[in-house]
C-alpha positions in Angstrom: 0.0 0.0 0.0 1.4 3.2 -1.2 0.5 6.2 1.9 0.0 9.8 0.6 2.4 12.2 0.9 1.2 13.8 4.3 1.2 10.2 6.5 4.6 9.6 5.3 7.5 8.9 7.9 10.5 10.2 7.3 14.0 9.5 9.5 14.4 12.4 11.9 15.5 15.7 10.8 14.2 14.9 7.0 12.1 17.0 5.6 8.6 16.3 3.6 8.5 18.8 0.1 6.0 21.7 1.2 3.1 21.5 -1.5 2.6 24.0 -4.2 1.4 27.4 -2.4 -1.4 28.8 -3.2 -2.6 31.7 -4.0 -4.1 34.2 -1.5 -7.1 34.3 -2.6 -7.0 30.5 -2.4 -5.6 30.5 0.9 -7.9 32.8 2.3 -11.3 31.1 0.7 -10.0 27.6 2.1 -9.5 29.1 5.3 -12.9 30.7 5.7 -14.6 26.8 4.3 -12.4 25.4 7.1 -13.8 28.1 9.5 -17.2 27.0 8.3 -16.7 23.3 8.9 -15.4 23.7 12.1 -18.2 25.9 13.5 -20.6 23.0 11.7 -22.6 21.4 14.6 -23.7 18.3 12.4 -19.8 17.9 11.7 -18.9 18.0 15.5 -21.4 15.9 16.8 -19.8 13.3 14.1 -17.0 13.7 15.4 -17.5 13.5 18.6 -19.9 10.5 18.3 -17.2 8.7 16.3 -14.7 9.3 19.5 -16.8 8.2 21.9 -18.0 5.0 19.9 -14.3 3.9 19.9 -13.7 4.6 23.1 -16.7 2.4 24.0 -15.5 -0.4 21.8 -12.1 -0.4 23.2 -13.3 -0.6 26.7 -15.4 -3.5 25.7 -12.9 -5.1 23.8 -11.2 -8.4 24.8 -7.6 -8.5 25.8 -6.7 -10.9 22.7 -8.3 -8.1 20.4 -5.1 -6.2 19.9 -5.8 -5.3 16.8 -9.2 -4.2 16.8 -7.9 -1.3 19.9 -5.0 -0.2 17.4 -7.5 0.4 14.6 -9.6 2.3 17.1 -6.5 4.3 18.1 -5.6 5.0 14.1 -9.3 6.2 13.6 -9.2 9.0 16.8 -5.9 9.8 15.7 -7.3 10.3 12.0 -10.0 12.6 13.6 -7.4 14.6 15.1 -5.3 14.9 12.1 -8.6 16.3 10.1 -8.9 18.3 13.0 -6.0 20.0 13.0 -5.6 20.3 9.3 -8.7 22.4 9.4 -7.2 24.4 12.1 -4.2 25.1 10.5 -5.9 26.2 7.0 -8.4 28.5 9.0 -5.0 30.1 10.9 -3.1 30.5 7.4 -6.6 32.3 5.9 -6.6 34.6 8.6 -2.8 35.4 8.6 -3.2 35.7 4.6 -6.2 38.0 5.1 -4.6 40.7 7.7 -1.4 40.5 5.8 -4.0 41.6 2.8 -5.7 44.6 4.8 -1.9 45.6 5.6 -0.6 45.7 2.1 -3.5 47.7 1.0 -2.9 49.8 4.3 -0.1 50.6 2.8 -0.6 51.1 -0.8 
């Protein structure tokens, strides 16, 4: 199984390539639809209902079903990497944005 580019390791102190950037405008729409999906309530109660069902089913979970808890760990940690990701485009829209109200500050 090939992983994408983002859920690659890498030895220490090696770098992933940064992605193309994009351009403001880009940047600062992607940043407001991250915005938009975080303040979603249907999108957080998913979430959140997700996260509790796998804690649930690894409390309930045998001690031979090793497995299983692993695959319940990847699928919290996969919620927190979405997570996060949306975080950080929301962050880089706004930074994008006041830079934009600057540079026209100062034109």
């Amino acid at each position: 199984m090939q992983w994408p580019l983002w859920a690659r390791r890498k030895p220490a102190g090696e770098l992933l390539p940064d992605p193309a950037p994009l351009a403001a405008p880009d940047l600062i729409r992607r940043g407001e639809a991250a915005q938009r999906l975080l303040a979603d309530p249907v999108l957080g109660a998913a979430f959140a209902e997700i996260r509790e069902d796998s804690y649930r089913l690894w409390l309930d979970s045998k001690p031979s079903e090793t497995e299983r808890r692993e695959e319940l760990y990847r699928v919290v940690q996969a919620l927190e990497l979405v997570r996060g990701k949306l975080r950080a485009y929301r962050g880089a829209g706004l930074v994008r944005a006041a830079e934009r109200v600057e540079e026209e500050r100062a034109a």
